[in-house]
C-alpha positions as a Markdown table, in Angstrom:
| # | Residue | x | y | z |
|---|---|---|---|---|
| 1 | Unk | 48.6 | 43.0 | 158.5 |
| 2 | Unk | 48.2 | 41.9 | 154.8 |
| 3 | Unk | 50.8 | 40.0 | 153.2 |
| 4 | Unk | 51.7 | 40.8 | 149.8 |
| 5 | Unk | 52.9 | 37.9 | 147.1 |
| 6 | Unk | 54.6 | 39.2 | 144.1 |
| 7 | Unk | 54.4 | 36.7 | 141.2 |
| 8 | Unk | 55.6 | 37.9 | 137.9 |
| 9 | Unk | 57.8 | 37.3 | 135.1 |
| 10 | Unk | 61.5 | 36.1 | 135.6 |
| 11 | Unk | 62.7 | 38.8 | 138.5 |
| 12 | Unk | 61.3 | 41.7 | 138.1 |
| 13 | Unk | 59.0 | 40.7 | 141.4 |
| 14 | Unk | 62.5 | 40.8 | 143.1 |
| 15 | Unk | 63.5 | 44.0 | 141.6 |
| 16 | Unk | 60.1 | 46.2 | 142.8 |
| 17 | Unk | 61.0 | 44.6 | 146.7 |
| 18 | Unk | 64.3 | 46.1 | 146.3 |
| 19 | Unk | 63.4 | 49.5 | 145.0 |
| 20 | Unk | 60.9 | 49.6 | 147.4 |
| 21 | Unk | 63.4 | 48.4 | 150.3 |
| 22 | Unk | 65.3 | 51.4 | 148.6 |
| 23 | Unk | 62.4 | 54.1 | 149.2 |
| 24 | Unk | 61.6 | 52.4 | 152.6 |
| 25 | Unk | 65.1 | 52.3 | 153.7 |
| 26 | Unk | 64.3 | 48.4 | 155.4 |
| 27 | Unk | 62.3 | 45.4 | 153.9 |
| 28 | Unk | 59.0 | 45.1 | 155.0 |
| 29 | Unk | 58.2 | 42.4 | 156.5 |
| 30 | Unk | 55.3 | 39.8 | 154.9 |
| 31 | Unk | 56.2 | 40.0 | 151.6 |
| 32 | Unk | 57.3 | 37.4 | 148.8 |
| 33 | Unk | 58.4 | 36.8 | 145.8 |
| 34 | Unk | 57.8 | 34.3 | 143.0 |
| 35 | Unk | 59.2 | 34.6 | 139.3 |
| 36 | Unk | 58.1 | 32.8 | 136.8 |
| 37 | Unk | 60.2 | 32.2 | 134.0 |
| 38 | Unk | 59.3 | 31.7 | 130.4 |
| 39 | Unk | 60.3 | 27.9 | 130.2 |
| 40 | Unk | 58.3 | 27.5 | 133.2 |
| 41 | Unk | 55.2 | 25.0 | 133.0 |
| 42 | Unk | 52.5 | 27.1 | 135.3 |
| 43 | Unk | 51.1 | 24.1 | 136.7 |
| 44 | Unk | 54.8 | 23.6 | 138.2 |
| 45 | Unk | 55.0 | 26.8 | 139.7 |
| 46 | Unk | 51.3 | 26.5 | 141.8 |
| 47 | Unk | 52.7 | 24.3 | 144.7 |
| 48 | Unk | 55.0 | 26.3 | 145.1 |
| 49 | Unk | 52.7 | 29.6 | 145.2 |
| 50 | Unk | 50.8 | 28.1 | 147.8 |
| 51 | Unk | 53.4 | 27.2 | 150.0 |
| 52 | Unk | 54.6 | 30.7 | 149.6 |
| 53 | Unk | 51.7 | 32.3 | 150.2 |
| 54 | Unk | 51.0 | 30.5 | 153.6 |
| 55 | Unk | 54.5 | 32.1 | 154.4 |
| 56 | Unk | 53.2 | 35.6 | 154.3 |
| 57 | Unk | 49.2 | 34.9 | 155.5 |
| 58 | Unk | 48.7 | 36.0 | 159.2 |
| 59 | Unk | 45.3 | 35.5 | 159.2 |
| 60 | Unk | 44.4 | 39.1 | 157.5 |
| 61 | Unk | 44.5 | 37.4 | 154.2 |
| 62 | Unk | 46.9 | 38.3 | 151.3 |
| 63 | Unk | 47.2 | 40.6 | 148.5 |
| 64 | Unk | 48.1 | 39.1 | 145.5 |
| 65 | Unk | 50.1 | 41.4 | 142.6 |
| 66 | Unk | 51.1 | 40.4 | 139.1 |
| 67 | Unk | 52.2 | 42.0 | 136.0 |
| 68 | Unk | 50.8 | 41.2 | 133.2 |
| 69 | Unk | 46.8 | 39.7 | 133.4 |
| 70 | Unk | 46.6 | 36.3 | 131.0 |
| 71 | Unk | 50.5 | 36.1 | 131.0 |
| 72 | Unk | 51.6 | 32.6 | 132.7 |
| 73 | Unk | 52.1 | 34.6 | 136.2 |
| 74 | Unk | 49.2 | 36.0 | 136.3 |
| 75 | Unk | 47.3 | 32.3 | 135.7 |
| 76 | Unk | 49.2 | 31.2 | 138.3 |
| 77 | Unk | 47.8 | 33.8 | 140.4 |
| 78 | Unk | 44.2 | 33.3 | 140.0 |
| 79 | Unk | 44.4 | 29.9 | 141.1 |
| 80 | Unk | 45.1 | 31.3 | 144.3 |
| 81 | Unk | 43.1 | 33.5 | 144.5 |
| 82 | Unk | 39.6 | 33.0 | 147.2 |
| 83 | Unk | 36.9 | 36.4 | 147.4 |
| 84 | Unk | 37.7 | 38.3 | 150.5 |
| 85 | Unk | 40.7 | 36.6 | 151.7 |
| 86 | Unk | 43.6 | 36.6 | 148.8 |
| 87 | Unk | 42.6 | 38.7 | 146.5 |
| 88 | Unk | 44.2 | 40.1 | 143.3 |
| 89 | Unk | 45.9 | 42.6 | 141.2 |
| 90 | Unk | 47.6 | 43.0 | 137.8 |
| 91 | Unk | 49.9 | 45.5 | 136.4 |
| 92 | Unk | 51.8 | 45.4 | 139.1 |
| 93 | Unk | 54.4 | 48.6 | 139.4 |
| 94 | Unk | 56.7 | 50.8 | 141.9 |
| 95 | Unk | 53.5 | 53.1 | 142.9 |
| 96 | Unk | 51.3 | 50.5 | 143.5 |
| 97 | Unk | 53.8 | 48.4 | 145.6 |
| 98 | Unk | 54.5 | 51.5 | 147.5 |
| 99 | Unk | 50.9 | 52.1 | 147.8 |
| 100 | Unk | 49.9 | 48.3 | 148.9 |
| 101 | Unk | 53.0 | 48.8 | 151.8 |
| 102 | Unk | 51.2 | 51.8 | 152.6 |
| 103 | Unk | 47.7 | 50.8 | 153.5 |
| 104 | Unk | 47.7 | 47.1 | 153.8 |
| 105 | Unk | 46.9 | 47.6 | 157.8 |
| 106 | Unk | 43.8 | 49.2 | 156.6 |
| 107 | Unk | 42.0 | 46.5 | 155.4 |
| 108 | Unk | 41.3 | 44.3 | 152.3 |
| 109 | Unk | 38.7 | 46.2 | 150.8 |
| 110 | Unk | 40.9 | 49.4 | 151.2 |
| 111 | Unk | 44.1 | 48.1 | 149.6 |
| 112 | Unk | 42.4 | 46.9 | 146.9 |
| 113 | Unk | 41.4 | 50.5 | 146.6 |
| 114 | Unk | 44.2 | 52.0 | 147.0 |
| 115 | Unk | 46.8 | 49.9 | 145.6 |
| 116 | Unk | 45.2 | 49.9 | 141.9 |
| 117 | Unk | 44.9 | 53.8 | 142.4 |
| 118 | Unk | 48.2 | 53.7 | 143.3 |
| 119 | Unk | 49.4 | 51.7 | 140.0 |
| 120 | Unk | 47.1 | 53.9 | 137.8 |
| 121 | Unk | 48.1 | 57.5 | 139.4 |
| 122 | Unk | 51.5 | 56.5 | 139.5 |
| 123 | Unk | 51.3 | 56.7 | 135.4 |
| 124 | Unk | 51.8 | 60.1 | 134.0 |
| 125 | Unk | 53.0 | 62.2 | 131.1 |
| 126 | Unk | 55.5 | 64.2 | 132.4 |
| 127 | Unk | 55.3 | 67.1 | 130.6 |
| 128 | Unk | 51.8 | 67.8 | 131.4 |
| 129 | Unk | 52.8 | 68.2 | 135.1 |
């Protein structure tokens, strides 16, 4: 299975586990959390991510989500990142956690796939639906 590694601002990594523990009724299992808060130096926080993301790498590689791409999260990110084996995301919501939970025994190439579709068709006008 894919791990997933959350890294975004302050908690709000924390808070999309919970909702999804809400919607899954348990806590999956390989996932982690890393917030990164504002008066945090990046470079500080990237021994850290590693060591976190060996916790949640099984050998199928990891999914990497963020929130916000250029933001200090997501820089930490993409020094984590390696083609094929952690791989990454930004924009990070709900849907697209859901989604990644969803599919990440399905591959890497999949997830990727599927968790961005996820992010993007979870973003609608209500109204029109």
């Amino acid at each position: 299975m894919i791990g997933l590694f959350l890294i975004t601002h302050s908690s709000y990594g924390e808070s999309l586990i919970q909702c999804a523990c809400h919607v899954l009724n348990h806590r999956p299992k390989q996932i982690v959390q890393l917030g990164v808060a504002a008066q945090d130096d990046p470079q500080d926080a990237l021994p850290l991510a590693r060591e976190m993301l060996k916790l949640v790498d099984s050998g199928d590689g990891v999914l990497v989500l963020t929130d916000i791409y250029g933001a200090s999260p997501a820089n930490v990110a993409l020094k984590l990142l390696e083609p094929g084996r952690v791989e990454g995301v930004a924009g990070v919501n709900l849907p697209m956690l859901l989604r990644a939970l969803t599919y990440r025994d399905k591959g890497m190439k999949i997830l990727l796939t599927k968790a961005v579709s996820g992010g993007r068709d979870g973003i609608l006008n209500m109204r029109k639906h």
